[in-house]
Rosetta silent file (secondary structure, phi, psi, omega in degrees, C-alpha in Angstrom):
SEQUENCE: XXXXXXXXXXXXXXXXXXXXXXXXXXXXXXXXXXXXXXXXXXXXXXXXXXXXXXXXXXXXXXXXXXXXXXXXXXXXXXXXXXXXXXXXXXXXXXXXXXXXXXXXXXXXXXXXXXXXXXXXXXXXXXXXXXXXXXXXXXXXXXXXXXXXXXXXXXXXXXXXXXXXXXXXXXXXXXXXXXXXXXXXXXXXXXXXXXXXXXXXXXXXXXXXXXXXXXXXXXXXXXXXXXXXXXXXXXXXXXXX
SCORE:     score description
SCORE:     0.000 S_00000001
   1 L     0.000  132.371  178.105    0.000    0.000    0.000 S_00000001
   2 L   -87.088  175.968 -175.066    1.376    3.433   -0.889 S_00000001
   3 H   -64.734  -39.723 -179.316    1.098    6.564    1.270 S_00000001
   4 H   -62.291  -44.115  178.434   -1.842    8.014   -0.661 S_00000001
   5 H   -64.683  -33.106 -177.692   -3.863    4.822   -0.256 S_00000001
   6 H   -65.735  -29.869  177.859   -2.981    4.720    3.445 S_00000001
   7 H   -50.430  -38.941 -173.278   -4.754    8.059    4.033 S_00000001
   8 L   -89.686    3.224 -177.013   -8.084    6.270    3.533 S_00000001
   9 L  -127.338  -22.959 -169.351   -7.220    3.297    5.795 S_00000001
  10 L   -65.715  156.432  170.370   -5.052    4.510    8.685 S_00000001
  11 L  -153.109  156.918  178.720   -6.125    4.709   12.286 S_00000001
  12 L   -73.859  127.517 -175.629   -4.411    5.514   15.562 S_00000001
  13 L  -100.719  132.144 -177.393   -3.221    2.285   17.176 S_00000001
  14 L  -126.015   13.511  172.904   -3.308    1.885   20.945 S_00000001
  15 L  -134.710  125.817 -173.774   -2.489   -1.808   21.360 S_00000001
  16 E  -130.454  147.365  166.668    0.977   -3.102   20.473 S_00000001
  17 L   -71.367  134.073 -176.911    2.989   -6.267   20.417 S_00000001
  18 L   -72.832  -13.510 -177.265    5.887   -5.699   22.826 S_00000001
  19 L   -67.422  126.241  179.093    8.391   -7.285   20.440 S_00000001
  20 L   -66.020  153.733  174.668   10.748   -4.622   18.999 S_00000001
  21 L   -73.911  158.208  178.767   11.019   -4.163   15.253 S_00000001
  22 L   -65.933  149.019 -179.987   14.126   -5.351   13.439 S_00000001
  23 H   -60.216  -33.519  177.959   16.989   -2.868   13.222 S_00000001
  24 H   -61.785  -39.919  178.221   16.760   -3.040    9.426 S_00000001
  25 H   -66.857  -41.303  178.142   13.157   -1.822    9.638 S_00000001
  26 H   -62.607  -36.521  177.754   14.141    1.008   11.982 S_00000001
  27 H   -66.840  -36.741  176.728   16.814    2.079    9.501 S_00000001
  28 H   -64.368  -38.405  178.399   14.219    2.191    6.723 S_00000001
  29 H   -65.858  -44.316  178.170   12.054    4.419    8.920 S_00000001
  30 H   -61.348  -42.242 -179.490   14.991    6.747    9.622 S_00000001
  31 H   -62.517  -41.107  178.615   15.814    6.922    5.932 S_00000001
  32 H   -63.192  -48.654 -178.462   12.225    7.885    5.107 S_00000001
  33 H   -60.349  -43.826 -177.914   12.088   10.614    7.776 S_00000001
  34 H   -62.056  -21.733 -177.494   15.448   12.026    6.731 S_00000001
  35 L  -113.063   11.934 -179.827   14.141   12.435    3.177 S_00000001
  36 L   -69.470  153.795  176.042   10.586   13.609    3.937 S_00000001
  37 L   -70.350  151.711  179.921    9.269   16.834    2.400 S_00000001
  38 L  -123.168  156.175  173.199    9.238   19.937    4.619 S_00000001
  39 L   -81.568  -41.010 -176.364    7.062   23.042    4.761 S_00000001
  40 L  -130.980  105.052 -177.507    9.881   25.386    5.754 S_00000001
  41 L   -70.164   -8.710 -178.774   13.465   24.406    4.832 S_00000001
  42 L   -87.227   -3.069 -178.940   14.851   27.172    7.058 S_00000001
  43 L   -97.724  127.828  174.861   13.775   25.444   10.256 S_00000001
  44 L   -83.546  135.252  179.557   16.174   23.042   11.966 S_00000001
  45 E  -145.164  163.223  179.980   14.514   19.960   13.408 S_00000001
  46 E  -155.201  172.199  179.697   15.565   16.569   14.683 S_00000001
  47 E  -156.751  166.898  172.395   14.209   13.333   16.073 S_00000001
  48 E  -148.480  144.960  175.047   15.280   10.156   17.785 S_00000001
  49 E   -99.431  119.214 -175.330   13.785    6.689   17.951 S_00000001
  50 E  -128.409  170.246  176.426   13.836    5.438   21.538 S_00000001
  51 L   -90.677  178.026 -174.778   12.362    2.658   23.645 S_00000001
  52 H   -65.510  -22.057 -179.524    9.615    2.895   26.231 S_00000001
  53 H   -72.493  -13.397 -177.958   12.112    3.486   29.060 S_00000001
  54 H  -104.226   15.726  177.666   13.000    6.874   27.565 S_00000001
  55 E  -134.071  151.942  168.458    9.496    8.334   27.532 S_00000001
  56 E  -118.881  137.520 -177.960    6.897    9.398   30.042 S_00000001
  57 E  -151.720  150.517  177.391    3.294    9.419   28.944 S_00000001
  58 L   -85.212   -6.891  179.168   -0.185    9.613   30.436 S_00000001
  59 L   -72.061  140.915  179.565   -1.399    6.956   28.005 S_00000001
  60 L   -73.583  -29.928 -178.135   -2.123    3.562   29.510 S_00000001
  61 L   -80.567  155.109  177.629   -0.850    1.693   26.466 S_00000001
  62 L  -125.682  143.205  176.003    2.841    1.161   25.768 S_00000001
  63 L  -116.479  158.467  179.220    4.603    0.721   22.441 S_00000001
  64 L   -73.960  -21.345 -176.819    8.043   -0.775   21.822 S_00000001
  65 E  -137.084  151.103  176.707    9.236    2.351   19.982 S_00000001
  66 E  -140.038  140.370  171.918    8.720    6.109   20.124 S_00000001
  67 E   -99.635  112.347  174.754    9.795    8.943   17.839 S_00000001
  68 E   -86.563  129.448 -172.437   10.788   11.942   19.953 S_00000001
  69 E  -116.875  130.419 -177.763   10.417   15.091   17.846 S_00000001
  70 E  -128.051  155.555  177.780   12.345   18.330   18.370 S_00000001
  71 E  -155.308  150.509  167.498   12.482   21.642   16.518 S_00000001
  72 E   -66.487  128.042  179.308   14.057   25.043   16.466 S_00000001
  73 L   -74.139  108.236 -173.927   11.300   27.429   17.626 S_00000001
  74 L  -151.203  167.753 -178.090   10.682   29.558   14.553 S_00000001
  75 L   -48.419  131.363 -178.760    7.753   30.777   12.465 S_00000001
  76 L    48.942   33.389  178.600    5.320   27.905   11.673 S_00000001
  77 H   -69.259  -30.261  179.457    7.696   25.338   13.199 S_00000001
  78 H   -71.265  -40.814  174.860    4.825   23.413   14.749 S_00000001
  79 H   -62.854  -39.144  178.897    3.071   23.099   11.414 S_00000001
  80 H   -60.455  -43.379  177.517    6.394   22.023    9.899 S_00000001
  81 H   -61.871  -47.489  179.213    6.720   19.223   12.460 S_00000001
  82 H   -60.068  -40.203 -179.330    3.183   18.006   11.813 S_00000001
  83 H   -63.797  -47.807 -177.906    3.787   18.056    8.058 S_00000001
  84 H   -65.777  -48.583 -169.429    7.020   16.063    8.202 S_00000001
  85 H   -86.723  -12.748  168.198    5.997   13.464   10.718 S_00000001
  86 H   -71.789  -30.823  171.656    2.510   12.788    9.389 S_00000001
  87 H   -60.637  -40.900  177.833    4.313   11.588    6.292 S_00000001
  88 H   -65.137  -40.501  177.421    6.233    9.274    8.627 S_00000001
  89 H   -58.689  -45.015  178.490    2.974    8.150   10.250 S_00000001
  90 H   -65.912  -38.264  178.698    1.582    7.232    6.831 S_00000001
  91 H   -62.611  -45.599  178.918    4.822    5.469    5.902 S_00000001
  92 H   -56.467  -50.893 -175.841    4.684    3.360    9.060 S_00000001
  93 H   -71.060  -27.542  175.144    1.115    2.287    8.475 S_00000001
  94 H   -67.250  -21.985  178.847    1.755    1.645    4.771 S_00000001
  95 L   -95.539    7.584  179.511    4.359   -0.873    5.951 S_00000001
  96 L    82.109   18.520 -179.004    1.919   -2.603    8.307 S_00000001
  97 L  -106.096  129.680  179.184    3.291   -0.882   11.418 S_00000001
  98 E   -75.304  151.926 -179.847    0.900    0.674   13.927 S_00000001
  99 E  -153.715  160.559 -179.995    1.397    4.271   15.082 S_00000001
 100 E  -160.902  127.433  173.474   -0.207    6.955   17.219 S_00000001
 101 E   -67.546  139.245  178.199    0.580   10.632   17.896 S_00000001
 102 E  -130.025  115.100  179.327    1.038   11.333   21.624 S_00000001
 103 L   -91.042  -37.688 -176.146    0.820   14.878   22.931 S_00000001
 104 L   -86.400   97.450 -179.979    0.652   14.271   26.685 S_00000001
 105 E   154.642 -166.062 -179.945    4.133   13.158   27.666 S_00000001
 106 E   173.916 -175.358 -179.831    7.761   13.697   26.822 S_00000001
 107 E   -68.259  150.692  174.932   11.322   12.388   27.045 S_00000001
 108 L  -136.154  131.429 -178.088   12.567   10.637   30.177 S_00000001
 109 L    53.696   44.418 -177.007   16.239   10.061   30.953 S_00000001
 110 L  -148.375  136.772  176.510   17.025   11.593   27.588 S_00000001
 111 L  -127.176  123.844  179.777   18.776   14.786   26.484 S_00000001
 112 L   -69.257  123.517 -179.498   18.527   16.047   22.942 S_00000001
 113 L   -69.800  -15.135 -179.855   22.067   16.676   21.632 S_00000001
 114 L   -89.415   83.282 -178.350   20.726   19.425   19.345 S_00000001
 115 L   -64.693  144.975 -175.965   20.728   22.306   21.798 S_00000001
 116 L    96.231   -8.974  174.481   18.467   25.181   20.850 S_00000001
 117 E  -105.607  141.771 -178.912   15.724   22.837   19.728 S_00000001
 118 E  -105.906  150.381  176.009   12.716   22.220   21.947 S_00000001
 119 E   -68.711  136.967 -177.698   10.774   19.029   22.435 S_00000001
 120 E  -112.574  -56.894 -169.986    7.441   19.165   20.583 S_00000001
 121 E  -168.557  173.097  177.522    5.590   15.841   20.502 S_00000001
 122 E  -140.882  163.779  176.797    6.096   12.101   19.935 S_00000001
 123 E  -125.402  125.069  173.458    4.747    9.189   17.923 S_00000001
 124 E   -85.322  144.786  175.939    4.376    5.680   19.355 S_00000001
 125 E  -157.537  160.219 -179.871    4.820    2.795   16.945 S_00000001
 126 E   163.786 -177.790  176.974    5.290   -0.949   16.667 S_00000001
 127 L   -66.950  129.106 -176.387    3.591   -4.109   15.475 S_00000001
 128 E   -77.875  149.724  167.530   -0.140   -3.726   16.179 S_00000001
 129 L  -100.840  116.856 -176.428   -2.247   -6.082   18.224 S_00000001
 130 L   100.090 -166.573 -174.097   -5.529   -6.369   16.364 S_00000001
 131 L   -72.435  130.172  179.204   -6.685   -4.725   13.161 S_00000001
 132 L   -82.841  -45.292 -173.327   -4.357   -2.090   11.712 S_00000001
 133 L  -102.127  161.067  174.865   -6.620   -0.549    9.064 S_00000001
 134 L  -127.166  162.956  175.923  -10.208    0.653    9.074 S_00000001
 135 L   -93.963  169.393 -172.446  -12.785    1.121    6.350 S_00000001
 136 H   -60.316  -28.621 -178.026  -14.231    4.479    5.334 S_00000001
 137 H   -73.092  -12.026 -177.082  -17.391    4.043    7.424 S_00000001
 138 H   -91.723   -5.545  177.639  -15.310    3.917   10.626 S_00000001
 139 L   -75.281  127.715  173.788  -13.956    7.468   10.352 S_00000001
 140 L  -102.099   94.810 -174.094  -15.602    9.846   12.822 S_00000001
 141 L  -137.693  155.651  172.955  -15.058   13.163   11.065 S_00000001
 142 L   -64.133  151.887  176.383  -16.866   16.421   10.346 S_00000001
 143 L   -77.324  161.634 -173.304  -18.536   16.601    6.952 S_00000001
 144 H   -55.291  -41.220 -176.691  -16.887   18.726    4.247 S_00000001
 145 H   -68.328  -11.701  175.795  -19.274   21.679    4.619 S_00000001
 146 H   -87.740  -16.936 -178.569  -18.218   21.988    8.283 S_00000001
 147 H  -117.833    6.385 -176.857  -14.538   22.411    7.413 S_00000001
 148 E  -149.906  153.319  176.995  -14.813   24.334    4.137 S_00000001
 149 L   -80.113   -7.033  176.771  -16.701   27.251    2.577 S_00000001
 150 L  -141.271  151.818  171.457  -17.530   25.009   -0.393 S_00000001
 151 L   -71.779  119.394 -173.223  -18.299   21.341   -0.944 S_00000001
 152 L  -148.196  108.359 -177.591  -15.041   20.087   -2.409 S_00000001
 153 H   -66.077  -18.078  179.011  -14.088   16.421   -2.672 S_00000001
 154 H   -65.944  -17.390 -178.349  -10.450   17.428   -3.154 S_00000001
 155 H   -90.981    1.144 -179.358  -10.366   18.193    0.591 S_00000001
 156 H   -57.186  -41.162  177.897  -11.272   14.651    1.646 S_00000001
 157 H   -56.652  -41.251  178.083   -7.608   13.751    2.430 S_00000001
 158 H   -68.496  -38.720  178.604   -7.442   16.656    4.904 S_00000001
 159 H   -57.246  -35.151 -176.221  -10.840   15.713    6.338 S_00000001
 160 L   -86.020   -1.585 -177.402   -9.496   12.244    7.199 S_00000001
 161 L   -66.555  146.402  175.206   -6.370   13.548    8.951 S_00000001
 162 L   -75.013  155.692  178.220   -5.906   12.729   12.651 S_00000001
 163 L  -151.337  159.381 -179.260   -5.985   15.541   15.210 S_00000001
 164 H   -59.715  127.851 -177.673   -5.584   16.043   18.953 S_00000001
 165 H    51.951   26.368 -179.352   -8.732   14.823   20.741 S_00000001
 166 H    53.250   38.099 -175.761  -10.235   14.505   17.224 S_00000001
 167 L   -74.427  -23.810  178.087  -10.835   18.274   17.303 S_00000001
 168 L    47.050   59.161 -167.858  -10.490   18.650   13.492 S_00000001
 169 L   -86.169   14.545 -178.535   -9.611   22.278   14.009 S_00000001
 170 E   -94.561  153.127  175.310   -8.954   23.154   10.344 S_00000001
 171 E  -145.973  135.797 -174.357  -11.059   25.279    8.012 S_00000001
 172 E  -117.722  139.476  171.119  -10.532   25.872    4.288 S_00000001
 173 E  -123.708  156.164 -176.708  -11.620   28.680    1.989 S_00000001
 174 E  -103.979  137.713  176.995  -11.354   28.851   -1.794 S_00000001
 175 L  -103.680  157.823 -176.824   -9.653   31.626   -3.747 S_00000001
 176 L   -62.192  -26.549 -178.701  -10.536   32.777   -7.259 S_00000001
 177 L   -85.693    6.247  178.742   -7.168   31.578   -8.599 S_00000001
 178 L    92.574   -4.370  178.321   -7.867   27.992   -7.489 S_00000001
 179 L   -84.328  170.732 -179.111   -5.715   28.121   -4.357 S_00000001
 180 E  -122.242  144.042  168.660   -6.900   27.401   -0.828 S_00000001
 181 E  -102.891  138.035  178.690   -6.509   29.306    2.420 S_00000001
 182 E  -110.583  130.198  177.935   -6.095   27.274    5.592 S_00000001
 183 E  -121.320  154.056  174.229   -7.378   28.544    8.939 S_00000001
 184 E  -111.949  128.559  177.698   -7.163   27.160   12.456 S_00000001
 185 E   -69.953  131.631  173.206  -10.209   27.416   14.697 S_00000001
 186 L   -72.408  129.892 -178.857   -9.545   29.150   17.979 S_00000001
 187 L   -66.971  138.449  177.346  -10.618   26.750   20.751 S_00000001
 188 L   -68.703  -33.974  178.657  -13.654   27.879   22.734 S_00000001
 189 L  -130.103  129.327  179.391  -12.172   26.307   25.837 S_00000001
 190 L   -87.908  109.284 -176.311   -8.468   25.892   26.446 S_00000001
 191 L   -66.716  -41.835  176.095   -8.056   22.408   27.892 S_00000001
 192 L  -162.581  175.314 -174.659   -4.438   23.019   28.888 S_00000001
 193 L   -67.383  -13.096  179.323   -1.447   25.087   27.801 S_00000001
 194 L   -86.081  -11.744 -174.099   -0.529   22.425   25.253 S_00000001
 195 H   -56.478  -46.675 -179.094   -3.775   22.749   23.293 S_00000001
 196 H   -62.994  -37.673  178.148   -2.482   25.519   21.020 S_00000001
 197 H   -62.442  -50.792 -178.175    0.700   23.550   20.334 S_00000001
 198 H   -60.842  -42.033 -177.574   -1.211   20.402   19.374 S_00000001
 199 H   -65.980  -34.038  176.790   -3.651   22.316   17.185 S_00000001
 200 H   -71.792  -36.639  172.454   -0.811   23.950   15.247 S_00000001
 201 H   -61.049  -40.544  178.782    0.815   20.550   14.749 S_00000001
 202 H   -57.076  -36.497  179.423   -2.593   19.389   13.488 S_00000001
 203 H   -60.459  -42.549  177.609   -2.464   22.026   10.749 S_00000001
 204 H   -66.528  -34.628  178.017    0.727   20.492    9.440 S_00000001
 205 H   -63.212  -45.573  178.420   -0.818   17.011    9.632 S_00000001
 206 H   -63.016  -40.832  178.442   -3.747   18.108    7.448 S_00000001
 207 H   -65.215  -34.269  177.833   -1.357   19.748    4.977 S_00000001
 208 H   -61.814  -40.159  177.606    0.674   16.543    4.844 S_00000001
 209 H   -64.866  -38.519  177.439   -2.405   14.655    3.671 S_00000001
 210 H   -67.583  -37.140  177.589   -2.996   17.274    0.981 S_00000001
 211 H   -65.530  -49.223 -177.790    0.640   17.004   -0.094 S_00000001
 212 H   -61.366  -37.054 -179.420    0.656   13.198   -0.221 S_00000001
 213 H   -76.434  -15.990 -176.952   -2.580   13.201   -2.238 S_00000001
 214 L  -140.882   50.443 -169.387   -1.190   15.834   -4.638 S_00000001
 215 L   -58.238  -37.090 -174.727    2.570   15.345   -4.467 S_00000001
 216 L   -76.634  -25.048 -172.802    3.381   16.668   -7.936 S_00000001
 217 L  -114.540  -11.128 -173.543    1.372   19.897   -7.699 S_00000001
 218 L   -66.195  130.904  173.115    1.282   20.832   -3.969 S_00000001
 219 E  -141.168  141.921 -175.970    2.780   24.211   -3.027 S_00000001
 220 E  -131.108  143.051  172.704    2.459   26.032    0.300 S_00000001
 221 E  -136.624  132.417 -177.858    3.096   29.602    1.490 S_00000001
 222 L   -77.090  -12.234  177.953    2.691   30.735    5.083 S_00000001
 223 L  -123.914  156.687  179.661    1.781   34.241    3.919 S_00000001
 224 L   164.265  165.883  178.976   -0.697   35.440    1.332 S_00000001
 225 L   -65.783  131.388 -179.647   -3.802   37.528    0.729 S_00000001
 226 L  -156.013  155.517  175.795   -6.620   36.332    2.938 S_00000001
 227 L   -86.666  141.053  175.512   -9.839   37.407    4.545 S_00000001
 228 L   -79.644  126.606 -179.444   -9.933   37.714    8.308 S_00000001
 229 L  -113.283  135.140 -179.152  -12.444   35.249    9.727 S_00000001
 230 L   -62.192  131.891  177.069  -13.924   35.544   13.201 S_00000001
 231 L    76.036   11.610 -176.840  -12.661   32.902   15.616 S_00000001
 232 E  -133.849  149.659  178.578  -10.044   31.642   13.179 S_00000001
 233 E  -111.160  127.969  178.290   -6.277   32.056   12.689 S_00000001
 234 E   -70.357  130.262 -176.883   -4.841   32.196    9.170 S_00000001
 235 E  -109.960  -22.747 -179.562   -2.250   29.443    8.677 S_00000001
 236 E   151.295  177.733 -179.486   -1.264   29.784    5.025 S_00000001
 237 E  -123.129  140.521  177.061   -2.184   29.290    1.390 S_00000001
 238 E  -140.076  157.209  174.856   -1.668   26.200   -0.734 S_00000001
 239 E  -122.888  151.359  177.635   -2.301   24.981   -4.242 S_00000001
 240 L  -135.144    0.000    0.000   -2.868   21.420   -5.439 S_00000001
């Protein structure tokens, strides 16, 4: 299964076989991440694949592997992280490996050698226990008219993207030149100080799905002409 096909099948996995993956498989994952597309090439970022002893998390489930994600704090760095590592999430699941974004937690007994970069978020992964993929009827998502100013089937990949607490905080508008503006909904209630961080990562995750579905034509700009919308933050403009 390729990455584009995986968009329509993936799901967050919360039950794992404790057996670690082969080192050869981990090297393939590193190679993919190292060559993933980025939103902003001027941002320095890094990651490490660690075991469960090097993470703390509020999740009850445990995975054999975790990707710790770090970034230089710079304009749209959170979106950049979401964009890069959602590609990795799709790659994992396309290879039959379960994965799940984890916001509540962080490194334990671990120091990032890339000083000046801050810890952002992590992804759990490993061989799944139970069904890896789901069918289209199992997605619990807002309908297109709730996330867009027009009914547009081209936005289905973004609609299916995962998000923190399934908040689906993205909103799309259409421009006369065929491009799209992406907005982030301001949360009505701030659950905790991490909510804004997760929601900005979510923007990059949705953009990653649009990129994977339109790899040859996708272009993104963090600035551009846009209308100010009440309760929403402008995130950028893209074409597909």
């Amino acid at each position: 299964m390729n990455l584009k096909e995986t968009i329509y099948k993936r799901q967050s996995i919360r039950k794992y076989d404790k057996t670690p993956l082969a080192e050869e498989t981990l090297e393939e994952i590193r190679h993919f991440i190292d060559n993933a597309a980025v939103l902003n090439p001027d941002i320095e970022w890094s990651y490490d694949i660690v075991g469960r002893d090097n993470v703390r998390t509020l999740q009850r489930f445990k995975a054999p592997h975790y990707i710790l994600i770090f970034s230089q704090p710079k304009d749209n760095y959170l979106q950049n992280v979401g964009f890069i590592f959602q590609q990795a999430d799709l790659f994992l699941q396309s290879r039959g490996i379960g994965s799940c974004w984890i916001g509540a937690g962080g490194p334990k007994k671990y120091e990032n050698p890339n000083h000046g970069q801050e810890y952002i978020i992590m992804i759990a992964f490993g061989n799944p226990q139970g069904e890896l993929y789901r069918n289209s009827s199992q997605f619990r998502r807002k309908i297109i008219c709730e996330i867009s100013d027009e009914r547009d089937s081209k936005l289905i990949p973004a609609r299916l993207a995962p998000s923190a607490t399934n908040s689906q905080t993205w909103y799309f508008t259409h421009n006369d030149d065929g491009s799209y503006n992406l907005y982030r909904n301001r949360p009505k209630f701030r659950l905790n100080k991490k909510t804004d961080v997760w929601n900005q990562v979510d923007m990059g995750i949705a953009l990653a799905h649009m990129y994977v579905a339109n790899e040859e034509s996708f272009k993104f700009a963090s600035e551009g002409h846009h209308e100010k919308l009440s309760g929403k933050v402008f995130e950028g403009t893209f074409t597909i």
